[in-house]
C-alpha positions as CSV (number, residue, x, y, z in Angstrom):
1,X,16.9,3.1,8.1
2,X,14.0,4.1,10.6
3,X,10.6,4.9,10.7
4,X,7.3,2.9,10.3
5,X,7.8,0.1,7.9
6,X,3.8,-1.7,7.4
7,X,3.2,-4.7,5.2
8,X,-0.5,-5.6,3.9
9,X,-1.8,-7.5,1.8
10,X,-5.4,-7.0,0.2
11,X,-7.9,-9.2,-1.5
12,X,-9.8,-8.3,-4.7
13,X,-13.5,-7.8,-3.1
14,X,-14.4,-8.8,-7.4
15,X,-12.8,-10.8,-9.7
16,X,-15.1,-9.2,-12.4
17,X,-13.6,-5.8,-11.3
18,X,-10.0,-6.6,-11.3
19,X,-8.9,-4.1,-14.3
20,X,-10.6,-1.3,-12.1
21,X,-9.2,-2.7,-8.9
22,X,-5.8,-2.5,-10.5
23,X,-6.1,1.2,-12.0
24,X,-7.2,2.6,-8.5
25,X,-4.2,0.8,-6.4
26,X,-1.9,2.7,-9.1
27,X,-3.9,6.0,-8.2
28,X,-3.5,5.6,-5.0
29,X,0.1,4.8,-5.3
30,X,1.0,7.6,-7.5
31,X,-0.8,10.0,-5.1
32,X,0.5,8.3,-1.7
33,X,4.0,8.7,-3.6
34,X,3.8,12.7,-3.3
35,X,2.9,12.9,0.4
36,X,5.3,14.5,2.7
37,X,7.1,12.0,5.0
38,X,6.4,9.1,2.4
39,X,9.9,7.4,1.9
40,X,8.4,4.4,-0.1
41,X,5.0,3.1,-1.2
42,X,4.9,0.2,-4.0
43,X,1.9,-1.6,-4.7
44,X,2.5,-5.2,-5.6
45,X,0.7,-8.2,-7.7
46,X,1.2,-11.5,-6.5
47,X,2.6,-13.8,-9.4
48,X,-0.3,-16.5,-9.9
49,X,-2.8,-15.0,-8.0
50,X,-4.1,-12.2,-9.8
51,X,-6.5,-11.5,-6.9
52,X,-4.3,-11.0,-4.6
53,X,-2.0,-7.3,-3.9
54,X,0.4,-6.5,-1.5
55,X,1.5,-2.7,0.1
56,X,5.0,-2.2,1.0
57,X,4.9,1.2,2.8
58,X,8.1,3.3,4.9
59,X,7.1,6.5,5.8
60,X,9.3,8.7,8.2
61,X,7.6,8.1,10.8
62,X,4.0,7.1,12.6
63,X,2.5,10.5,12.6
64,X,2.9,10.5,8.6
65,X,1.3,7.0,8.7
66,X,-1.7,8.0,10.2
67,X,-1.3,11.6,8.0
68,X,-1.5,9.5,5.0
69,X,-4.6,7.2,6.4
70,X,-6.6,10.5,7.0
71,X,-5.7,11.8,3.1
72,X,-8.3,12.1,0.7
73,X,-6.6,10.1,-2.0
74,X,-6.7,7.6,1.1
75,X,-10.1,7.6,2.0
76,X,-11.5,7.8,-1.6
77,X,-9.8,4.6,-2.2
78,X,-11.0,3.0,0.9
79,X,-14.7,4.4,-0.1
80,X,-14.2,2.4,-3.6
81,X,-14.7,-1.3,-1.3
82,X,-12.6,-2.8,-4.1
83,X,-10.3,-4.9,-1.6
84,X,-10.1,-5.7,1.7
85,X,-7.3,-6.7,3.9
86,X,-6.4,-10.5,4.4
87,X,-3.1,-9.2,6.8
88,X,-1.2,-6.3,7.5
89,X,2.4,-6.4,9.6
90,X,4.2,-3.4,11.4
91,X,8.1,-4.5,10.1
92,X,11.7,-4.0,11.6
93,X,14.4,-4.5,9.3
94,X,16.9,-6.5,10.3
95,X,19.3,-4.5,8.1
96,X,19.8,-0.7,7.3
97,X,18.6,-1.1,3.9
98,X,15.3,-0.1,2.2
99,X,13.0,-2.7,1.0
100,X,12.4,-3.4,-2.6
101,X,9.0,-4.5,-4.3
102,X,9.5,-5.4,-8.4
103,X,6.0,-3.7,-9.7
């Protein structure tokens, strides 16, 4: 399957604000999940580190990306300063299959 597959992973900016942290990455997937040329989106915890979330994102392709970077749903989230980004990977699957995040 094409199109611009992105991997990140984000940092809790504040333990203390986790619950909220959590509740906006849902938003912002739930909202993300409605945009045209989004194919997946799935917000991830990481198992032990409660702290730590991951993105998996496929979108059709780069111009829906950077459509999706400039949303307001996007940039209201980004505003919040509730995480920030410890990596984030442009992907090529090795396989014609689409990539699946347990949530």
């Amino acid at each position: 399957m094409s199109g611009t597959w992105i991997y990140v992973e984000l940092v809790a900016n504040n333990i203390n604000k986790l619950q909220l942290t959590k509740q906006e990455l849902a938003k912002l997937q739930r909202a993300t999940e409605q945009e045209e040329g989004c194919i997946q989106f799935a917000v991830c915890q990481v198992n032990g580190e409660s702290n730590i979330f991951t993105l998996w994102e496929h979108w059709v392709d780069e111009d829906a990306f950077r459509k999706h970077m400039q949303a307001s749903h996007t940039q209201n989230y980004f505003a919040l300063k509730l995480t920030r980004v410890r990596l984030s990977h442009r992907l090529k699957p090795l396989l014609d299959k689409s990539l699946i995040c347990e949530v």
